[in-house]
C-alpha positions as CSV (number, residue, x, y, z in Angstrom):
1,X,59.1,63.9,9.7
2,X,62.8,62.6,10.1
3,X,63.8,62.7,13.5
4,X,67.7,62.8,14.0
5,X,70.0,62.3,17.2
6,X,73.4,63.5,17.7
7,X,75.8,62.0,20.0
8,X,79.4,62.1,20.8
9,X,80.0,65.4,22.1
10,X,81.7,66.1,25.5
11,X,84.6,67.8,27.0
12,X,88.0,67.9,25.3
13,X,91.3,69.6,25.7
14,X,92.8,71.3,23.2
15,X,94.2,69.6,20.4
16,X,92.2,66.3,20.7
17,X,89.6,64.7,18.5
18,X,86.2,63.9,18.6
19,X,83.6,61.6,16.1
20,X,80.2,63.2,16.2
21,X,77.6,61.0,15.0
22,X,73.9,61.4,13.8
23,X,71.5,59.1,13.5
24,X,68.2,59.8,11.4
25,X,64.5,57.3,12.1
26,X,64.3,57.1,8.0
27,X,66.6,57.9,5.2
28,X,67.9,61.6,4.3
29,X,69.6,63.1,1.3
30,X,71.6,66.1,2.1
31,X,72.5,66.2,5.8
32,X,74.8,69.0,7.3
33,X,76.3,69.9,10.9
34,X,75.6,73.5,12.2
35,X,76.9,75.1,15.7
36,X,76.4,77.4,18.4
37,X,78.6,78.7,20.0
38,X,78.1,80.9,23.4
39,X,76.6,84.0,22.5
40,X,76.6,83.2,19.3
41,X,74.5,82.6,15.9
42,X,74.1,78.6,14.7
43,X,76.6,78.6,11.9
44,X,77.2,76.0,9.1
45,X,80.3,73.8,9.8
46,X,79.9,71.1,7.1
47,X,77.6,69.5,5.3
48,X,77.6,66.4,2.3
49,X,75.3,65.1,-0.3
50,X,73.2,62.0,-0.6
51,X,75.9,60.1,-2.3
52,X,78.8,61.6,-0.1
53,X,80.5,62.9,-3.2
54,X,80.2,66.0,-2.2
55,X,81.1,68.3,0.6
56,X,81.7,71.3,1.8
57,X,83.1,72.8,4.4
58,X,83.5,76.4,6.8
59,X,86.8,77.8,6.2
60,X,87.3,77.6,10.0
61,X,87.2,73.8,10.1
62,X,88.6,72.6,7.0
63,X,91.7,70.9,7.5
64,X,90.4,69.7,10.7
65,X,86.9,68.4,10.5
66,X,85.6,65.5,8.2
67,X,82.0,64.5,7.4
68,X,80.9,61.4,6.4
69,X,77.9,59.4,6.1
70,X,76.9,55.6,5.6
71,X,73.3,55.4,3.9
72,X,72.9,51.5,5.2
73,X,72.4,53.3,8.6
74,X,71.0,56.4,8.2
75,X,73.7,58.1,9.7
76,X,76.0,61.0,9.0
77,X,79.8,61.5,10.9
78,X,81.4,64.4,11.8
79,X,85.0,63.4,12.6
80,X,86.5,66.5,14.4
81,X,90.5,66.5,15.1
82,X,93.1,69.3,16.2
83,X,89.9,71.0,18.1
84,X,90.5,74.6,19.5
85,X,88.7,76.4,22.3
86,X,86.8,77.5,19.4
87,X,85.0,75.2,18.3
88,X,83.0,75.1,21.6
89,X,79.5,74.9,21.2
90,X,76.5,72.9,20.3
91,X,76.3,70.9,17.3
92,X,73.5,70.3,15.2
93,X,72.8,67.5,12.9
94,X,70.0,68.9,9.8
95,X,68.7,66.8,6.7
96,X,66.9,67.2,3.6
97,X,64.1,64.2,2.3
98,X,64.7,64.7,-0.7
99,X,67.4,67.5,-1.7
100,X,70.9,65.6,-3.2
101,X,73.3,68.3,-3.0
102,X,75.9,69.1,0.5
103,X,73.7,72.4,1.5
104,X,74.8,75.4,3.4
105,X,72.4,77.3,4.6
106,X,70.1,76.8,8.0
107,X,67.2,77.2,5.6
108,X,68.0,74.5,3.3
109,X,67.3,72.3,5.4
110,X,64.2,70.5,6.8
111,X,64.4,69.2,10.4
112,X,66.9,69.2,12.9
113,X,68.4,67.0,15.6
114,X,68.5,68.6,19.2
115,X,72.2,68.9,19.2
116,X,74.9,67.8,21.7
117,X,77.5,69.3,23.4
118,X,81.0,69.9,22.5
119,X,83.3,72.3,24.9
120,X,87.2,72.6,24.2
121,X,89.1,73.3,27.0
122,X,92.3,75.1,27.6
């Protein structure tokens, strides 16, 4: 099985950017970011296909977050700007072997990096 790694997050104000990145032990096809935020469900933020020409996005980011990936690396981005107290939770990087479309749901996907932190401060 894949195993992924996040990293990037931290503490923010808000208003300022972050770059999450994930990092997979062996090639994926669709990969995705999901979060949790405190006392909440995981929920899909945004997710992209093998070839990145595809993408979608949760209405509550778009405008603000950008994914991205580079194959060569086995790594997907999650470029997150104008970040709102919000958008506090952890994120979670997920990936598909062999699936080429940008997925949405949790269930899509096959494994899951352990996530990292992002909190957006005031």
């Amino acid at each position: 099985q894949v195993k992924l790694i996040e990293s990037g997050g931290g503490l923010v104000q808000a208003g300022a950017s972050l770059r999450l990145s994930c990092v997979g032990s062996a090639p994926s096809s669709a990969m995705g970011w999901f979060r949790q935020g405190p006392g909440k469900e995981r929920e899909f933020v945004a997710s992209i296909s093998w070839d990145g020409a595809r993408r979608n996005y949760a209405d509550s980011v778009k405008g603000r977050f950008t994914i991205a990936r580079d194959n060569a690396k086995n790594a997907a981005y999650l470029q997150m700007n104008s970040l709102k107290i919000e958008d506090t939770g952890v994120y979670y990087c997920a990936g598909h072997l062999s699936h080429l479309s940008a997925l949405r749901r949790e269930s899509d996907y096959e494994y899951w990096g352990q996530g990292t932190q992002v909190t957006v401060s005031s």
